[in-house]
C-alpha positions in Angstrom: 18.2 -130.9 187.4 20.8 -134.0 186.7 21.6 -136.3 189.2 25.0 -137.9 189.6 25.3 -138.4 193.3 25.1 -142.1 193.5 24.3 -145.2 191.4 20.9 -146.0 193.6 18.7 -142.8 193.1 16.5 -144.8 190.6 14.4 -147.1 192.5 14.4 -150.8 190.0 14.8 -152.2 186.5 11.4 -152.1 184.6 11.7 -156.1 184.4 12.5 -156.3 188.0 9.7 -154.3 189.2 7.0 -156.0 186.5 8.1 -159.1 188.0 7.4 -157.6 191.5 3.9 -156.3 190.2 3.0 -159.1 188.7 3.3 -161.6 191.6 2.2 -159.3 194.1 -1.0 -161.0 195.6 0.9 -164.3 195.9 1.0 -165.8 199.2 4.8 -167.4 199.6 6.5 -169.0 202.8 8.5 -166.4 204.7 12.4 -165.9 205.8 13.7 -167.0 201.7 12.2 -170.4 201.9 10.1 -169.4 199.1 10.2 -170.9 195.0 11.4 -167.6 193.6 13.9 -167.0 196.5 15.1 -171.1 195.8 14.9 -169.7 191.8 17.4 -166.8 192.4 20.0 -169.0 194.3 20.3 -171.5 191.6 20.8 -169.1 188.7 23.5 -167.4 190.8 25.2 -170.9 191.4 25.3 -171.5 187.7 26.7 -167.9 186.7 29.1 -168.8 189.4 30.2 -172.0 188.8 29.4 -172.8 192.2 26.9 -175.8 192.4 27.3 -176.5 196.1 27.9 -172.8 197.2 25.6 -171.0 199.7 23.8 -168.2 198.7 21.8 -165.4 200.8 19.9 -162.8 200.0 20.3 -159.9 202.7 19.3 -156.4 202.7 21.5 -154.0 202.4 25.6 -153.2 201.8 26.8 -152.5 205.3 24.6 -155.3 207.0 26.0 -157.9 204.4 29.3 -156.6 205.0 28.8 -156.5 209.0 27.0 -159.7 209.1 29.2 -161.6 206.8 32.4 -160.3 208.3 31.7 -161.1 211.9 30.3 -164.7 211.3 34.1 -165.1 209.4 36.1 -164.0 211.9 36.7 -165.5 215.4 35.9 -162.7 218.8 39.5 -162.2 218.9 40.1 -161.2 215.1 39.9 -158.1 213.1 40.2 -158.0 209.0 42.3 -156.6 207.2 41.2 -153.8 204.5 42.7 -150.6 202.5 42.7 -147.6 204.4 40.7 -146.1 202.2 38.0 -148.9 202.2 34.5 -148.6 202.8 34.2 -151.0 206.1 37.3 -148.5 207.5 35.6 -145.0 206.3 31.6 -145.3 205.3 30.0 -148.2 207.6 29.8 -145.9 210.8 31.7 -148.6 212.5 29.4 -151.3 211.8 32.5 -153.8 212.1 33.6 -152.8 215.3 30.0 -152.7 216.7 30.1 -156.9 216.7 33.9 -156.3 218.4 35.7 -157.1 215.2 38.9 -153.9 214.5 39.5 -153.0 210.8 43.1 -153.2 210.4 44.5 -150.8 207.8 47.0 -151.1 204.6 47.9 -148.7 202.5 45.8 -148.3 199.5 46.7 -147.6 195.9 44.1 -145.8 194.1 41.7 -147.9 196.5 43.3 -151.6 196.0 45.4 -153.5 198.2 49.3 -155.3 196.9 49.7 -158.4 197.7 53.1 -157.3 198.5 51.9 -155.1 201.0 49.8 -157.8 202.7 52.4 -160.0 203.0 54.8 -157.4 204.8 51.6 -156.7 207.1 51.8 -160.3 207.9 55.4 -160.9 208.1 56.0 -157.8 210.5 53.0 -158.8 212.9 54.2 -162.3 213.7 57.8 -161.3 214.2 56.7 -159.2 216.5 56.8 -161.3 220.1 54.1 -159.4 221.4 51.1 -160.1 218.8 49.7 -162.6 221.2 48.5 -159.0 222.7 46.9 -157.8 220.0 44.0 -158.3 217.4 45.0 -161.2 214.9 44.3 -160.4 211.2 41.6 -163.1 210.2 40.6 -162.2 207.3 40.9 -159.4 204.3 38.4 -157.3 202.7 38.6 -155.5 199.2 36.2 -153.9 197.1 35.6 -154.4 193.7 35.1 -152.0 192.0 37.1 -149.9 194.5 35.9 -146.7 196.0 37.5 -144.9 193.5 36.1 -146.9 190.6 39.1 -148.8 190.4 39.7 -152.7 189.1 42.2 -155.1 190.4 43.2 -157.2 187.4 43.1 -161.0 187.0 46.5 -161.0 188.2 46.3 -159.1 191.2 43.5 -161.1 192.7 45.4 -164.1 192.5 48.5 -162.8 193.9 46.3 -161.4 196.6 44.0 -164.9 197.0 47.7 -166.7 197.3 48.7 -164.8 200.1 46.1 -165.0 202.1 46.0 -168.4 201.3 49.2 -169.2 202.7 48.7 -167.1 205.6 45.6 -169.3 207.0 43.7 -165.6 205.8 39.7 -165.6 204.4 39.7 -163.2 201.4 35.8 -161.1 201.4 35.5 -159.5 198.4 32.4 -156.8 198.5 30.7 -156.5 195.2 28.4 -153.7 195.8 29.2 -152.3 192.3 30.3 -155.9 191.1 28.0 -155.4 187.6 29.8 -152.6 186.8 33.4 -153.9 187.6 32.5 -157.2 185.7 31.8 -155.0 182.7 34.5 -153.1 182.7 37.0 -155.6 183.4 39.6 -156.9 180.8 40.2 -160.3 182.4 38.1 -160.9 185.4 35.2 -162.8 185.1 32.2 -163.6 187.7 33.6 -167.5 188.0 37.4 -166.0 188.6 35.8 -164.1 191.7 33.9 -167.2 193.1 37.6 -169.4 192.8 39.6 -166.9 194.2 37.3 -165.8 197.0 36.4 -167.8 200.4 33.1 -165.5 200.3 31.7 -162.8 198.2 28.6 -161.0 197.5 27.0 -159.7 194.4 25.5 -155.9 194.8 21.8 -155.6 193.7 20.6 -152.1 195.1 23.4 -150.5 193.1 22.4 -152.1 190.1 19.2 -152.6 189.2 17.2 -153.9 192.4 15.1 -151.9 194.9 17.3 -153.5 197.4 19.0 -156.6 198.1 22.6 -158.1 198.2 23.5 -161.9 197.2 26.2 -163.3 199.6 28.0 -166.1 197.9 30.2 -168.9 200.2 31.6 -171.3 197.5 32.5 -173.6 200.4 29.5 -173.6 202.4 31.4 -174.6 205.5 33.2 -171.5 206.3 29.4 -169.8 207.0 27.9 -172.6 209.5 24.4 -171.1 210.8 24.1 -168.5 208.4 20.9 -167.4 208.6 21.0 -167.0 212.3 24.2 -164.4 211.9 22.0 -162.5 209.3 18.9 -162.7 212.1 20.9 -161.2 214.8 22.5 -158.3 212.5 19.0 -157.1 211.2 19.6 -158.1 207.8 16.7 -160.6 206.7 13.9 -159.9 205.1 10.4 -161.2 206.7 9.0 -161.0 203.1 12.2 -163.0 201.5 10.3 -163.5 198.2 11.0 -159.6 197.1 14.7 -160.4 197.3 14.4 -163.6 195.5 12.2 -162.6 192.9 14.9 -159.4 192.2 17.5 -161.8 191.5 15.8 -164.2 189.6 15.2 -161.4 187.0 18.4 -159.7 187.4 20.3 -163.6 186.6 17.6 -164.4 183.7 19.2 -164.2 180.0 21.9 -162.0 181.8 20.6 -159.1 182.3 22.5 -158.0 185.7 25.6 -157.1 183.5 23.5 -155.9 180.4 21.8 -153.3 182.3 25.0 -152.7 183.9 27.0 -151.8 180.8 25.0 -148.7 180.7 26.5 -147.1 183.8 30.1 -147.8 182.1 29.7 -146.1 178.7 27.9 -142.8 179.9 30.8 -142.7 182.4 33.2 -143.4 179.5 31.3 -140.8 177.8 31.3 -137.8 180.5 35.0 -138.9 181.2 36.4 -137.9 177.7 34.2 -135.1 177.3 35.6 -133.6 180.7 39.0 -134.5 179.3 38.6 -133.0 176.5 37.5 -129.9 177.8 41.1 -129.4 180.0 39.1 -130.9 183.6 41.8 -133.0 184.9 41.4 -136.3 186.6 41.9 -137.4 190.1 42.2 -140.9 189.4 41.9 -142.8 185.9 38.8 -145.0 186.8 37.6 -147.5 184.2 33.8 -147.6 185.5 30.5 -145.7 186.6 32.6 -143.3 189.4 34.8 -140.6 188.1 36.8 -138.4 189.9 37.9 -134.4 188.4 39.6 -131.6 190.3 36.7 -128.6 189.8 37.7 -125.1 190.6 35.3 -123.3 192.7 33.4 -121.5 190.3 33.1 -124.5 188.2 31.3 -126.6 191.3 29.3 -123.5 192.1 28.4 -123.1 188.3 28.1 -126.3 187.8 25.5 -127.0 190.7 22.9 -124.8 189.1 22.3 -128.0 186.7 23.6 -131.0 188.6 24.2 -132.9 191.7 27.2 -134.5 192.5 29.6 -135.3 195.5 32.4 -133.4 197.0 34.6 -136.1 197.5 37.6 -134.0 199.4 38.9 -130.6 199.3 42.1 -129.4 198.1 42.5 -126.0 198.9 40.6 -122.9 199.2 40.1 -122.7 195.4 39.8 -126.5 194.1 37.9 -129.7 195.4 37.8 -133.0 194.2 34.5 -134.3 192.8 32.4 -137.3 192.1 30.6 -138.0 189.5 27.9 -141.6 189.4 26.2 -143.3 186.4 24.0 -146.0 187.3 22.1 -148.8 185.1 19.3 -145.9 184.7 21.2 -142.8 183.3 20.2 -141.6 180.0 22.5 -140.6 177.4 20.7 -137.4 177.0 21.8 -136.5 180.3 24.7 -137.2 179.8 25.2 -134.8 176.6 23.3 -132.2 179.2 26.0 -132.2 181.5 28.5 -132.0 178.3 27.0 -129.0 177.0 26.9 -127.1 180.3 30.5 -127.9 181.2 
């Protein structure tokens, strides 16, 4: 059977977990105060750019997005985010559990216009009554999107100078940020960490066991840090694991060379399917891709695959999800081609 359900089936990168084995009877401080957790931060400030940034190392996806989000935003603010973004649909309301609302925009194939952002803004504080309601404090985007999609050079900017002029924090959630950084014509790690008041780079969906890096360029905007991530469940007793992940994953580059993998065999499948008449939902430049599948192609095809029902069309036809990772082979990739 082929998996293509998600990019974090495979548990971690061969160098990661040798690294892991090989220090394993080492006794470290606790809580990240450790060398290799000290190691990691450093290598992430110097792919960023960053000297003086913060960086921490917290567990998972929705805490760092939770934790991050609520230590942002005043009690009487909510964030801004695409409608179809992952705080809004796929965090079980983690947000709103610290009292925070997610605030909707319409979403283009998964991104946020500026344009759009600035009408949010412009119609909220015309309106006499906003004292009444939730202030936006800050926006959210994805990147990669969750539908695989890239907001170009351009559009970050345009996005970063709005909210800038707006007295808004832009949070830019990088769960897949290898892959986006791979595929990317123009964007760059550096561009993300100028254009972004805080940001975190995604290890569990590419290449770690587990383990997201939060990144605050200015340091300031995340006073007591650590104690947010305390209260939301989100640090690690034994902070060395997380530490010693990243320090492998930021030596001689290897986050986005392991992450290049996960863009071609998408690449690959993507024509194939092309070729073969499936059309696509959405024209997605990294490791997600999106096909209307008949029913009898799903049901055919699931004899030799997994892979995610994204949303149903009609009786007859659904939309489906297909998910390279760092790990996928190319043989299983010309697997799935021939049984198409």
């Amino acid at each position: 059977m082929l998996h293509f359900d998600c990019d974090y089936m495979e548990g971690a990168h061969p160098q990661v977990l040798q690294r892991l084995t090989d220090t394993n009877m080492e006794q470290t401080p606790g809580y990240g105060q450790d060398a290799y957790t000290r190691e990691a931060c450093e290598k992430i400030r110097e792919a960023c750019g960053c000297p003086q940034a913060l960086v921490s190392l917290l567990v998972g996806g929705t805490q760092t997005n939770a934790t991050v989000i609520d230590a942002l935003l005043h009690t009487y603010e909510g964030v801004l985010a695409a409608e179809s973004g992952h705080i809004s649909q796929h965090e079980a309301g983690a947000v709103e559990a610290s009292g925070h609302k997610v605030l909707t925009l319409p979403q283009h194939e998964g991104k946020v216009s500026a344009g759009d952002l600035q009408d949010y803004l412009n119609t909220f504080y015309k309106d006499e009554a906003y004292p009444h309601m939730v202030i936006p404090g800050a926006l959210y985007i994805s990147y990669p999107t969750e539908y695989g999609t890239l907001y170009s050079l351009n559009e970050l900017e345009a996005l970063s100078r709005v909210c800038r002029e707006n007295g808004l924090l832009l949070y830019l959630d990088g769960a897949r940020l290898g892959y986006g950084l791979v595929a990317s014509a123009d964007v760059t790690l550096r561009d993300i960490a100028r254009l972004c008041d805080v940001f975190y780079i995604g290890g569990t969906k590419v290449g770690a066991l587990m383990g997201e890096a939060v990144v605050a360029p200015c340091p300031e905007l995340l006073p007591h840090f650590f104690t947010h991530v305390k209260r939301h469940g989100a640090v690690l007793a034994k902070g060395r694991l997380l530490g010693l992940q990243f320090a492998e994953l930021f030596t001689d580059g290897l986050y986005l060379k392991i992450a290049k993998n996960a863009v071609e065999t998408a690449l690959k499948l993507k024509q194939a399917m092309v070729e073969k008449g499936y059309r696509l939902y959405i024209d997605s430049p990294t490791n997600q891709q999106f096909f209307y599948l008949n029913q009898s192609d799903i049901e055919r095809l699931r004899r030799y695959c997994t892979f995610e029902i994204w949303a149903t069309v009609d009786q007859q036809q659904s939309i489906v999800r297909f998910v390279t990772s760092w790990a996928t082979r190319q043989e299983d990739i010309d697997e799935l081609i021939r049984q198409l």
